[in-house]
C-alpha positions as CSV (number, residue, x, y, z in Angstrom):
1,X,47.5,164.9,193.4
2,X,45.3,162.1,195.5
3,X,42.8,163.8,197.9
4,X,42.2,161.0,200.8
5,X,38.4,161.2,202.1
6,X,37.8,161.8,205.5
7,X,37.0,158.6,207.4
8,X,33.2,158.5,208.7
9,X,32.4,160.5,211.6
10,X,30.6,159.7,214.6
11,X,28.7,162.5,216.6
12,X,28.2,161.9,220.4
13,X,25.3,163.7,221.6
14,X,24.8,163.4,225.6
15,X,20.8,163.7,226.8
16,X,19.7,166.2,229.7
17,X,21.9,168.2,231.7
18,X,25.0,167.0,230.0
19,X,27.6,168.5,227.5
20,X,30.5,166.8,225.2
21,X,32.6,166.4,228.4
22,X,29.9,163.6,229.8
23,X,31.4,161.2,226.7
24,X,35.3,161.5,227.7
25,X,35.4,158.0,228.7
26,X,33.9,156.4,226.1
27,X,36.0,158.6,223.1
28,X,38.7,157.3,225.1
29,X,38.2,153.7,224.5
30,X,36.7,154.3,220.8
31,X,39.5,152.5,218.5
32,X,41.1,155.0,216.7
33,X,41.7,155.0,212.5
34,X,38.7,153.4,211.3
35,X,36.2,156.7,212.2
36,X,36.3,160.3,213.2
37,X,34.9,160.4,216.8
38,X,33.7,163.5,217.9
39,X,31.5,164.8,221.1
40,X,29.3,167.8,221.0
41,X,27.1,170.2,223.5
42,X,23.8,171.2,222.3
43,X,23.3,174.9,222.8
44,X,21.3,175.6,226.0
45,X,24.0,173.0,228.0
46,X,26.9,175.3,227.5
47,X,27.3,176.7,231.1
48,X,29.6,180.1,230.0
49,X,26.6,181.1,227.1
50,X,24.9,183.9,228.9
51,X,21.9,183.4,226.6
52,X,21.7,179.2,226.9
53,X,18.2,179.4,228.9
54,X,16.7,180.6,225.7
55,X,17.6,178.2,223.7
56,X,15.1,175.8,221.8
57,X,15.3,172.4,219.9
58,X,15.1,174.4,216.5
59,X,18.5,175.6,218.0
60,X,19.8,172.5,219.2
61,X,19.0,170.6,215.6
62,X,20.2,173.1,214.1
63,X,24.2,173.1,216.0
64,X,24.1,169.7,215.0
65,X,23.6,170.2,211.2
66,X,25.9,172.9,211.6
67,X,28.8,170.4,213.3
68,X,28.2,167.9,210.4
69,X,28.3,169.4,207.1
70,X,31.6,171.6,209.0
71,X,33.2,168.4,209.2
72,X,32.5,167.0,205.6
73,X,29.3,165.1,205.9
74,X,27.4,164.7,202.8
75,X,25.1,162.5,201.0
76,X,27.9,160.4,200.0
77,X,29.7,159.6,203.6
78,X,27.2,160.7,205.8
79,X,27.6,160.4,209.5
80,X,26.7,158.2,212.2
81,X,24.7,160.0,215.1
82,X,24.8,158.8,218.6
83,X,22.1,160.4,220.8
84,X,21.8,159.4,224.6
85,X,18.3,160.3,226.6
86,X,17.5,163.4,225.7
87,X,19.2,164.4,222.7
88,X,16.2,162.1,221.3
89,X,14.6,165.3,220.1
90,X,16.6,167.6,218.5
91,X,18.4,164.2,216.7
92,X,14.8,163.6,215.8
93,X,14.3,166.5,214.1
94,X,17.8,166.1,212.0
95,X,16.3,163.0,210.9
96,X,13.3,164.2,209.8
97,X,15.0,167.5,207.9
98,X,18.4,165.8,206.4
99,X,17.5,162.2,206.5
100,X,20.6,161.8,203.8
101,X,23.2,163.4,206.2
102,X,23.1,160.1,208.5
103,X,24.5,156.4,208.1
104,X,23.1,155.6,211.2
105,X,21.6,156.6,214.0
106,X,22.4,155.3,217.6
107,X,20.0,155.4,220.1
108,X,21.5,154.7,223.8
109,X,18.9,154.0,226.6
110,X,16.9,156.3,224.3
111,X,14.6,156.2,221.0
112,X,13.4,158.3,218.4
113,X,10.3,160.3,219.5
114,X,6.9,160.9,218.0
115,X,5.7,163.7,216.1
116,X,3.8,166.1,218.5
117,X,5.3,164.9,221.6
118,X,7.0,167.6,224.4
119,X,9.4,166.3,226.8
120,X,7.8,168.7,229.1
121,X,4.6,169.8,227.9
122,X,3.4,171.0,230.8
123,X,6.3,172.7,231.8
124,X,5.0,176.5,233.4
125,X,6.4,179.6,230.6
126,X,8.0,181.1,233.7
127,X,10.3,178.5,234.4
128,X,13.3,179.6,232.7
129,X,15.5,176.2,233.2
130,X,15.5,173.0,234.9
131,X,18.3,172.1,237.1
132,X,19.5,168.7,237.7
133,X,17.1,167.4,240.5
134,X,18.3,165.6,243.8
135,X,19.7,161.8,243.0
136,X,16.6,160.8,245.2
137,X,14.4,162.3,243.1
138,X,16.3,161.6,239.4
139,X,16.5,157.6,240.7
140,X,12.7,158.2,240.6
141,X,12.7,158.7,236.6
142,X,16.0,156.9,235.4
143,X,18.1,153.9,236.9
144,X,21.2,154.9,238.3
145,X,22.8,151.7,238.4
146,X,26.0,151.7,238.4
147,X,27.1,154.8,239.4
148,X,29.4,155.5,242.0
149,X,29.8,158.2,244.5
150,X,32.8,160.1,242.6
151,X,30.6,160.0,239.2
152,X,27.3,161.0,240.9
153,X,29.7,163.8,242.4
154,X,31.1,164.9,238.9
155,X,27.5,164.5,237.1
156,X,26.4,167.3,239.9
157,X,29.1,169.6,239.9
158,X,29.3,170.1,235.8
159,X,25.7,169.5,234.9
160,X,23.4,172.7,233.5
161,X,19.9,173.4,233.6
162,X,17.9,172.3,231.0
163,X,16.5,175.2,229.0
164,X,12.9,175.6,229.7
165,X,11.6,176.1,225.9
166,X,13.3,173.0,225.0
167,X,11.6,170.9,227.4
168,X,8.2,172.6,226.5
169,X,8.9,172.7,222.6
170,X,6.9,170.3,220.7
171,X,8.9,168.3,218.1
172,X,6.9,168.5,214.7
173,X,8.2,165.9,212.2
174,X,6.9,165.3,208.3
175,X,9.2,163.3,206.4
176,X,8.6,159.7,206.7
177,X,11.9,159.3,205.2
178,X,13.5,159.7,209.0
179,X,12.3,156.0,209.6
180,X,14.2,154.6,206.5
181,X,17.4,155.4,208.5
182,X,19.1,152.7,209.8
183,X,19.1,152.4,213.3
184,X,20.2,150.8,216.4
185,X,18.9,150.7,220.0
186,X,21.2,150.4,223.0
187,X,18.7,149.1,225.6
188,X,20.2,149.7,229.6
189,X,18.1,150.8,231.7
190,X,15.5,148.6,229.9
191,X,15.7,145.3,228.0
192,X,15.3,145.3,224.3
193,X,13.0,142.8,224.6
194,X,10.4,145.1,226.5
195,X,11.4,148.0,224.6
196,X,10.1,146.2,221.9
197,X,7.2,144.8,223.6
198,X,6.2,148.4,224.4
199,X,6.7,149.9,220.6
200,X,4.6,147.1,219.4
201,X,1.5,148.0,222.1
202,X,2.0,151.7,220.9
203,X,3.6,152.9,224.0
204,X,3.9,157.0,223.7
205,X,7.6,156.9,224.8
206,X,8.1,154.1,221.7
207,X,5.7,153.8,219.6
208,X,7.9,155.2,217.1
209,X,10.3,152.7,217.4
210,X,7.7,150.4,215.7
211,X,8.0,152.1,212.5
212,X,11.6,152.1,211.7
213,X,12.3,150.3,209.1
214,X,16.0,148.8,209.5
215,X,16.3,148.3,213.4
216,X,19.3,146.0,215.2
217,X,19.3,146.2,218.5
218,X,22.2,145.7,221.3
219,X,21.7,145.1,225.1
220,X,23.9,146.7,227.6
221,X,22.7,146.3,231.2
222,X,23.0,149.0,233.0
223,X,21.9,152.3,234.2
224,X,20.6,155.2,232.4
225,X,24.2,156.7,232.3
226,X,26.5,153.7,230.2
227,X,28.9,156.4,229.3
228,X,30.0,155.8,233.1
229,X,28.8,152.7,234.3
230,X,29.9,150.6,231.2
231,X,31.9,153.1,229.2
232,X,34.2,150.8,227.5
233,X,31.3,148.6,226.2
234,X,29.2,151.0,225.4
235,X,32.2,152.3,223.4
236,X,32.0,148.6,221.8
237,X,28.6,148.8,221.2
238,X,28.6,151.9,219.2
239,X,31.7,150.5,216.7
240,X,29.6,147.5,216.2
241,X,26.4,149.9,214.9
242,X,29.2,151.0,213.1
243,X,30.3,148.4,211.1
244,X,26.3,147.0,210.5
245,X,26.0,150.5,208.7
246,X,27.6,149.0,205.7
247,X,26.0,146.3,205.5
248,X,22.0,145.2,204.8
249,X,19.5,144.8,208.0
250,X,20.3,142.0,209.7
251,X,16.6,141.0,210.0
């Protein structure tokens, strides 16, 4: 009897505030057959788990080992991990403690982040959760280019607070293995170009982008939200990262 192998699987991981449901569009314009394309929600953004506030970026990195090696990842077809703002940490940390579990990992309007680093360090212990803040304020910290009225409307009424001990947790990393991954950035909110510029001056936010070792890079124009502004590129832009993953850095 012939066993067939599973095809490769891409994991969708949506930042702040957001669960599996934030990718809909994009799965929806993924080509089917040639990979498994799958959306999760990190524990802490799951509205109906009554102890989500708690939650912490050991927990988070944690679901997403657990979702993988569930769904047949191993050294020999590893996945392909697709984080969006955010989800830069706890996918951080599954780089640094399975480094062999992942093809490639895409970074959208995001980055890997630096050992040591909190996305909010100073975040009070007695602040349980952050909610989603006003757009006024959010437009403050992230472009929301567009973005129209019924999306802004959707992102409000189904996003969750952010756990307060993720935000405070500082991610520890080791394994300099993580930055032998290969990796691609999808730059929106911010051109590749100055991304780069940044990493190279040892900007905090991406320094660390200046030691991965096997980096392509893919502009998409946009706000900090492709997965609704430019969903079917985006969706474009991921199977490209895709199909590099086979092949050697393209320099």
């Amino acid at each position: 009897m012939t066993t067939t192998a599973n095809p490769p699987l891409i994991l969708l991981i949506a930042g702040h505030w957001l669960g599996a449901w934030a990718w809909d569009e994009v799965l929806g314009h993924l080509a089917p057959g040639n990979a498994r394309a799958i959306a999760m929600t990190l524990p802490g953004l799951d509205g109906d788990d009554p102890q989500r506030a708690a939650r912490t970026l050991d927990d988070q990195s944690a679901a997403v080992l657990d979702v993988i090696t569930q769904l047949g990842v191993t050294e020999d077809q590893p996945a392909t991990l697709v984080a969006h703002s955010g989800a830069n940490a706890p996918v951080s940390l599954v780089l640094d403690q399975h480094p062999e579990l992942v093809h490639r990992v895409v970074w959208v309007d995001s980055g890997p982040v630096a050992t040591g680093s909190a996305f909010g360090p100073g975040l009070p212990e007695d602040v349980e959760e952050l909610p989603l803040p006003s757009f006024d304020v959010l437009a403050q910290q992230a472009s929301l280019e567009g973005l129209s009225a019924e999306v802004l409307e959707r992102f409000r009424g189904r996003a969750v607070p952010e756990p307060g001990p993720v935000l405070r947790q500082r991610v520890e990393l080791t394994n300099n293995a993580r930055r032998k991954v290969r990796t691609t950035l999808v730059c929106c909110s911010i051109p590749s170009a100055k991304v780069l510029e940044l990493a190279r001056a040892g900007h905090p936010m991406f320094a660390e982008v200046a030691n991965i070792e096997h980096l392509d890079v893919i502009d998409l124009p946009t706000g900090h939200w492709p997965m609704w502004s430019r969903p079917r590129d985006l969706a474009k832009a991921i199977e490209s990262a895709g199909r590099w993953a086979s092949f050697p850095h393209r320099g």
